[in-house]
Every structure is written in structure tokens, then in C-alpha cells.
PAVO-738215 format. One record per residue: x, y, z of N, C-alpha, C, O in turn; residue number from 1. Coordinates in Angstrom, 3 decimals. Atoms other than C-alpha are relative to their C-alpha. Example, Ala and Ser with C-alpha at 12.3 -4.5 7.8 and 13.67 -1.06 7.14 Angstrom:
+----------+----------+----------+----------+----------+----------+----------+----------+----------+----------+----------+----------+-----+
!      n_x !      n_y !      n_z !     ca_x !     ca_y !     ca_z !      c_x !      c_y !      c_z !      o_x !      o_y !      o_z !   i !
+----------+----------+----------+----------+----------+----------+----------+----------+----------+----------+----------+----------+-----+
!    0.890 !   -1.190 !    0.000 !   12.300 !   -4.500 !    7.800 !    0.900 !    1.200 !    0.000 !    1.936 !    1.181 !    0.665 !   1 !
!   -0.820 !   -1.190 !   -0.060 !   13.670 !   -1.060 !    7.140 !   -0.770 !    1.090 !    0.730 !   -0.261 !    2.198 !    0.899 !   2 !
+----------+----------+----------+----------+----------+----------+----------+----------+----------+----------+----------+----------+-----+
END
This chain:
+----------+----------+----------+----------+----------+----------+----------+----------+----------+----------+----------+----------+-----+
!      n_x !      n_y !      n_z !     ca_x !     ca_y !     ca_z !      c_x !      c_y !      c_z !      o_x !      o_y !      o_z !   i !
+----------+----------+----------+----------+----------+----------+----------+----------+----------+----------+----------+----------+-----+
!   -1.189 !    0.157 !    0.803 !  -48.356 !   18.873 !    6.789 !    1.122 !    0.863 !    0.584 !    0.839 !    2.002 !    0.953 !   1 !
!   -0.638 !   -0.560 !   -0.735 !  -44.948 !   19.697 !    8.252 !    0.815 !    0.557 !   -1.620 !    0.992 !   -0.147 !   -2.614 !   2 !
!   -0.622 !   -0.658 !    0.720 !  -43.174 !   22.210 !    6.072 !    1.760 !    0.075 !    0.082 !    2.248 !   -0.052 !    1.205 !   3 !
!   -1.574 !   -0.212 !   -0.584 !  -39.095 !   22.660 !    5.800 !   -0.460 !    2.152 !    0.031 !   -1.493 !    2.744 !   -0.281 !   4 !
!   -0.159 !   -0.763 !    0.293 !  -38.065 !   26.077 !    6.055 !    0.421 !    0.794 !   -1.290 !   -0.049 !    1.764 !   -1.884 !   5 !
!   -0.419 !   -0.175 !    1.715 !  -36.499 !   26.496 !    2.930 !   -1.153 !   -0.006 !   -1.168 !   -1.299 !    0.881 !   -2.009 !   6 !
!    1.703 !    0.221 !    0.517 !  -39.952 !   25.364 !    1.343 !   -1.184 !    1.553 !    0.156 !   -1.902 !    2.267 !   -0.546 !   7 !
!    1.109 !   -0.847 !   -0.448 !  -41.799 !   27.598 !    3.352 !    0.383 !    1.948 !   -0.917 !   -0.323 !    2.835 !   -1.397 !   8 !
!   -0.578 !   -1.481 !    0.449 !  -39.240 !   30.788 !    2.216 !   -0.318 !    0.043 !   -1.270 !   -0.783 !    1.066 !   -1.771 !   9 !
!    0.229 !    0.187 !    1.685 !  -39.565 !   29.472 !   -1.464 !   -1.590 !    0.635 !   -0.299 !   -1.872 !    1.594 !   -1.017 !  10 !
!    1.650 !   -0.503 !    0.273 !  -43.674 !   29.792 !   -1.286 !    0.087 !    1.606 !    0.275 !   -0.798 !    2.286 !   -0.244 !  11 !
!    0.281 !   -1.805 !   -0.717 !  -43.163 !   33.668 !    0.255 !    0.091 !    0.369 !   -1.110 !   -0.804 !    0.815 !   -1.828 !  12 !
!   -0.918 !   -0.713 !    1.155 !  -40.994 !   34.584 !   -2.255 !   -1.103 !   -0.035 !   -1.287 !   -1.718 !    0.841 !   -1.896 !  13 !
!    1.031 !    0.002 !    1.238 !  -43.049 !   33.017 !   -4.873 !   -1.268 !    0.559 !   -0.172 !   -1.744 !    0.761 !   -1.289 !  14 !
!    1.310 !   -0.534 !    0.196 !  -46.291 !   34.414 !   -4.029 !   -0.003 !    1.140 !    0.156 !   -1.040 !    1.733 !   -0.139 !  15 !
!   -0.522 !   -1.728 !    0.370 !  -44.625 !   38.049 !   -3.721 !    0.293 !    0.307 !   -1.035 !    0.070 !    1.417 !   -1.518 !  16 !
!   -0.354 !   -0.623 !    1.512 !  -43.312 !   37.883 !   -6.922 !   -1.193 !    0.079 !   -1.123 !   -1.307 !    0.671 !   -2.196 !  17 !
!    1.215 !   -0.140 !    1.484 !  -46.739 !   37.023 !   -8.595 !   -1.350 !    1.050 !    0.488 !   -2.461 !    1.255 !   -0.002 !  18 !
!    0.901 !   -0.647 !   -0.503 !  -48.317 !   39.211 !   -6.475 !    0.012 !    0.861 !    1.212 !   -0.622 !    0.536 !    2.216 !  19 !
!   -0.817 !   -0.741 !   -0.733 !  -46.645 !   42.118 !   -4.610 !   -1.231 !    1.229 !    0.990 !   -2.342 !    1.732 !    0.821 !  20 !
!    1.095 !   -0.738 !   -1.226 !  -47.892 !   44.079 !   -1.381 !   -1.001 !   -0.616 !    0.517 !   -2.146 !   -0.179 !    0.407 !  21 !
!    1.088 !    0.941 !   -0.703 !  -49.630 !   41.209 !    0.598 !    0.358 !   -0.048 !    0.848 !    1.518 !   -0.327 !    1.150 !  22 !
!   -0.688 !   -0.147 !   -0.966 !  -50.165 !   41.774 !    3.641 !   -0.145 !   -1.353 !    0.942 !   -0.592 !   -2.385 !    0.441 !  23 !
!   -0.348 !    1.177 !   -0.362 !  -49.497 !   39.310 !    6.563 !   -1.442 !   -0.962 !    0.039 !   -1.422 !   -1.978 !   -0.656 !  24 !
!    1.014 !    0.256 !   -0.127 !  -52.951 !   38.332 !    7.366 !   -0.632 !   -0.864 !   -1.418 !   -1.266 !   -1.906 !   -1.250 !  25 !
!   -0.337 !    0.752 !    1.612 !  -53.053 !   37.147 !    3.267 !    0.732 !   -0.630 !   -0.266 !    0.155 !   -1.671 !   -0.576 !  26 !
!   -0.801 !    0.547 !    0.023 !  -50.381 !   35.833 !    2.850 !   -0.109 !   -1.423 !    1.423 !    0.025 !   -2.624 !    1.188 !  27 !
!    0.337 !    1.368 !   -0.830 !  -51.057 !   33.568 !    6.297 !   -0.857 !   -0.963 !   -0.684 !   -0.355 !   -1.977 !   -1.170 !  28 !
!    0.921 !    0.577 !    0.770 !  -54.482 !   32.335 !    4.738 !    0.936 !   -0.684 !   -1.637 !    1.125 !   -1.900 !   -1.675 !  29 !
!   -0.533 !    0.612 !    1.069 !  -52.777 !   31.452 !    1.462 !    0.759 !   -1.047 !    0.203 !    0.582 !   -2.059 !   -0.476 !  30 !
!   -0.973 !    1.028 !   -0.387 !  -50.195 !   29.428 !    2.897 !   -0.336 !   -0.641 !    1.209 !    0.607 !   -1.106 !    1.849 !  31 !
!    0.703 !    0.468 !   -1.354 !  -52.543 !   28.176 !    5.978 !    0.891 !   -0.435 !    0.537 !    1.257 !   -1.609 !    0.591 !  32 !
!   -0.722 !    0.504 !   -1.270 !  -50.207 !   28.736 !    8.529 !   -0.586 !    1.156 !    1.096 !   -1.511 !    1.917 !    0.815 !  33 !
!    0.712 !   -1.249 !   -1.022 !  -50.860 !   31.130 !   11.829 !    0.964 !    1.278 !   -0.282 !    2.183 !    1.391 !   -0.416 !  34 !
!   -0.754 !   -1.307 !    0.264 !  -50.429 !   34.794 !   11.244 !    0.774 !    0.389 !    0.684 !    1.629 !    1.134 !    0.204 !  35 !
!   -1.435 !   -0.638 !   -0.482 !  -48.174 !   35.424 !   14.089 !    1.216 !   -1.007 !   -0.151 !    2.348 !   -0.617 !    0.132 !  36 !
!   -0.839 !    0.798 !    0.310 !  -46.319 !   32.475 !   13.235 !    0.676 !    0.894 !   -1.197 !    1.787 !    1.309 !   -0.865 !  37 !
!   -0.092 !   -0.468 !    0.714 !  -46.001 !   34.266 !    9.888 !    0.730 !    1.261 !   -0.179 !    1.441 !    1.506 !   -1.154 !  38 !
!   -0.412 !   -1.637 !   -0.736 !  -45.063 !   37.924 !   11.400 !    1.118 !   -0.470 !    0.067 !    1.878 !   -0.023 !   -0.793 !  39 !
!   -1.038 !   -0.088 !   -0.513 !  -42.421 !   36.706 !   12.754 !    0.855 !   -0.874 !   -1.107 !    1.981 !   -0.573 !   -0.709 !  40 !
!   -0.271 !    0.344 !    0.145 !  -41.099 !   34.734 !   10.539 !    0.239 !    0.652 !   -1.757 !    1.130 !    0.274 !   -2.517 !  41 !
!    0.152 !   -1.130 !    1.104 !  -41.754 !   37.245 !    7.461 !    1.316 !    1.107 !    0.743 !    2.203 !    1.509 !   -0.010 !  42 !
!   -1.001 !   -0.847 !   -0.403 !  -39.429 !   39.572 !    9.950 !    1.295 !   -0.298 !    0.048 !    2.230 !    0.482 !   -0.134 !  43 !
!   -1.383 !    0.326 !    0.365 !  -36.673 !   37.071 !   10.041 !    0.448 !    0.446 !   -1.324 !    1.419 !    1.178 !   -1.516 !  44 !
!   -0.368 !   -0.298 !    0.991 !  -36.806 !   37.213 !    6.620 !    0.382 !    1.194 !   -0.737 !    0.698 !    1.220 !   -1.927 !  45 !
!    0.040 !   -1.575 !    0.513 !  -36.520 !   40.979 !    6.180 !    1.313 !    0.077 !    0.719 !    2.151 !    0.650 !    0.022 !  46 !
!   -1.155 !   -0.559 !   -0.249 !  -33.594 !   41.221 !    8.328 !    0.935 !   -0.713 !   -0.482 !    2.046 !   -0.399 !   -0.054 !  47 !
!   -0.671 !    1.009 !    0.844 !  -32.019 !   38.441 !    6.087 !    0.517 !    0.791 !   -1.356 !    1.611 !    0.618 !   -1.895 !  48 !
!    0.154 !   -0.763 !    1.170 !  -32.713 !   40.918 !    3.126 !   -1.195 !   -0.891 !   -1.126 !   -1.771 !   -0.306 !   -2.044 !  49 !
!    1.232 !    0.253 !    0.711 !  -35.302 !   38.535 !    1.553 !   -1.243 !    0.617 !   -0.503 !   -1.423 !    0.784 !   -1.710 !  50 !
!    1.126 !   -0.909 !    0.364 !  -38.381 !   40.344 !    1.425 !    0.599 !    1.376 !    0.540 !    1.656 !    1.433 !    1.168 !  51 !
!    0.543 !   -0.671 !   -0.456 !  -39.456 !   43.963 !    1.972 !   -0.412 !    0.401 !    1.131 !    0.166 !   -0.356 !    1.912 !  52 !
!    1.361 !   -0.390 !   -0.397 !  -42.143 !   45.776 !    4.376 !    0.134 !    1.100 !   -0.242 !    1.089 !    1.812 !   -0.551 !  53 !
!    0.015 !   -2.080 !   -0.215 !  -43.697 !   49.174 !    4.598 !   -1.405 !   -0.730 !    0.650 !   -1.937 !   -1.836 !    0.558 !  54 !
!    1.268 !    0.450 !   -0.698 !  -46.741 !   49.694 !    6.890 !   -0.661 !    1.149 !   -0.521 !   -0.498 !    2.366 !   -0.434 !  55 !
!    1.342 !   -0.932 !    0.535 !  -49.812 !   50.744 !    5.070 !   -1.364 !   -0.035 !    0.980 !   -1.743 !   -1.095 !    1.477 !  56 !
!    0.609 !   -0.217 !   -1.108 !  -52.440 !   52.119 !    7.368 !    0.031 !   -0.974 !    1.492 !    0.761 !   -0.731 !    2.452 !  57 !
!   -0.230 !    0.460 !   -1.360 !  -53.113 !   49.604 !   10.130 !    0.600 !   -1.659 !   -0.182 !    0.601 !   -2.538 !    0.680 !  58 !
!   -0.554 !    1.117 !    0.295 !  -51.390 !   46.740 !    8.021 !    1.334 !    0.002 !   -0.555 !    1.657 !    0.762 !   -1.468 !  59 !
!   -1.450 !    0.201 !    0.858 !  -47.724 !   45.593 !    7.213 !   -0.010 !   -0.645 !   -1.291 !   -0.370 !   -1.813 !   -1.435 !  60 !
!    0.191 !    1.021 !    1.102 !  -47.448 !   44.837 !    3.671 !    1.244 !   -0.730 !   -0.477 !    2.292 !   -0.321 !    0.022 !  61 !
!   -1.067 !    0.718 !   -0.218 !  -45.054 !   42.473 !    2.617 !    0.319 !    0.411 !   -1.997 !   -0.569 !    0.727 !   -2.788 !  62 !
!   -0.305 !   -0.384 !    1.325 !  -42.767 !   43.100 !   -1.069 !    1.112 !   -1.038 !   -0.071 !    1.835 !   -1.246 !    0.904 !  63 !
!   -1.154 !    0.381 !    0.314 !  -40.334 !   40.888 !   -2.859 !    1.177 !    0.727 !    0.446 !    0.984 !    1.803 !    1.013 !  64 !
!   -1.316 !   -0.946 !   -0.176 !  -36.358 !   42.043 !   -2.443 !    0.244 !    0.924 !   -1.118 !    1.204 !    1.692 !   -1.170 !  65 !
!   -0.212 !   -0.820 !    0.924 !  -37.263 !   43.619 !   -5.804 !   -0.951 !    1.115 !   -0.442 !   -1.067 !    1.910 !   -1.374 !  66 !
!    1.392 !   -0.692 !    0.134 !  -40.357 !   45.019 !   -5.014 !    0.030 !    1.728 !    0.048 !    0.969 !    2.419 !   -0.348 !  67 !
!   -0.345 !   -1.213 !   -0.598 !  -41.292 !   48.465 !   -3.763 !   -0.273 !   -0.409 !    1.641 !   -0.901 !   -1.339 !    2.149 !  68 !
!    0.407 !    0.383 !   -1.558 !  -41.200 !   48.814 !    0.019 !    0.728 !    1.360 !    0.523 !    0.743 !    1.630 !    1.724 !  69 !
+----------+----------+----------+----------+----------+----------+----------+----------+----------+----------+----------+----------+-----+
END
């Protein structure tokens, strides 16, 4: 299934807000796409101001724009 982008940002968002500090590796699986696909595309979104990160031990976790991070 081919996704839009807009779609794809909507699911982030939504599954941060019901469920905050997921990191990429989770968040890939949930939305079965590839995790570095995901990385990077979780990072656009951070320098957008959309989401969050903070890096907890050897994982980036990901936070709504209202989260903590």
C-alpha cells in the first residue's frame, strides 16, 4: 500500500499523541514501514517542528510537539 505523505505525518502524530515516547524501531513496526525510512523521515519532521526527540540510552524516542522531549 502506497501511502501519501500527509497520511503518513497524520498516523505519527496520532500514535504520539495516544502514546508518547516511542521509539523509532516501534513506531516503524506499527506503521510497517522500514526503520531508516522512518529515521529519516521522523527527522524531517522535527526540523519542521512537528514532533519532538530526546535520546534515551541507545534509542531516540520520538514525542508529540506537545510532548516532553
Amino acid at each position: 500500500m502506497i501511502r501519501k505523505h500527509r497520511d503518513l505525518t497524520i498516523e505519527i502524530i496520532k500514535l504520539l499523541g495516544n502514546d508518547p515516547r516511542q521509539a523509532v524501531k516501534d513506531l516503524a513496526n506499527k506503521l510497517r514501514v522500514n526503520r531508516a525510512f522512518l529515521a529519516g523521515y521522523l527527522k524531517a519532521l522535527k526540523n519542521q517542528g512537528y514532533v519532538k526527540s530526546k535520546k534515551i540510552e541507545s534509542a531516540k524516542v520520538y514525542f508529540g510537539r506537545t510532548g516532553e522531549g
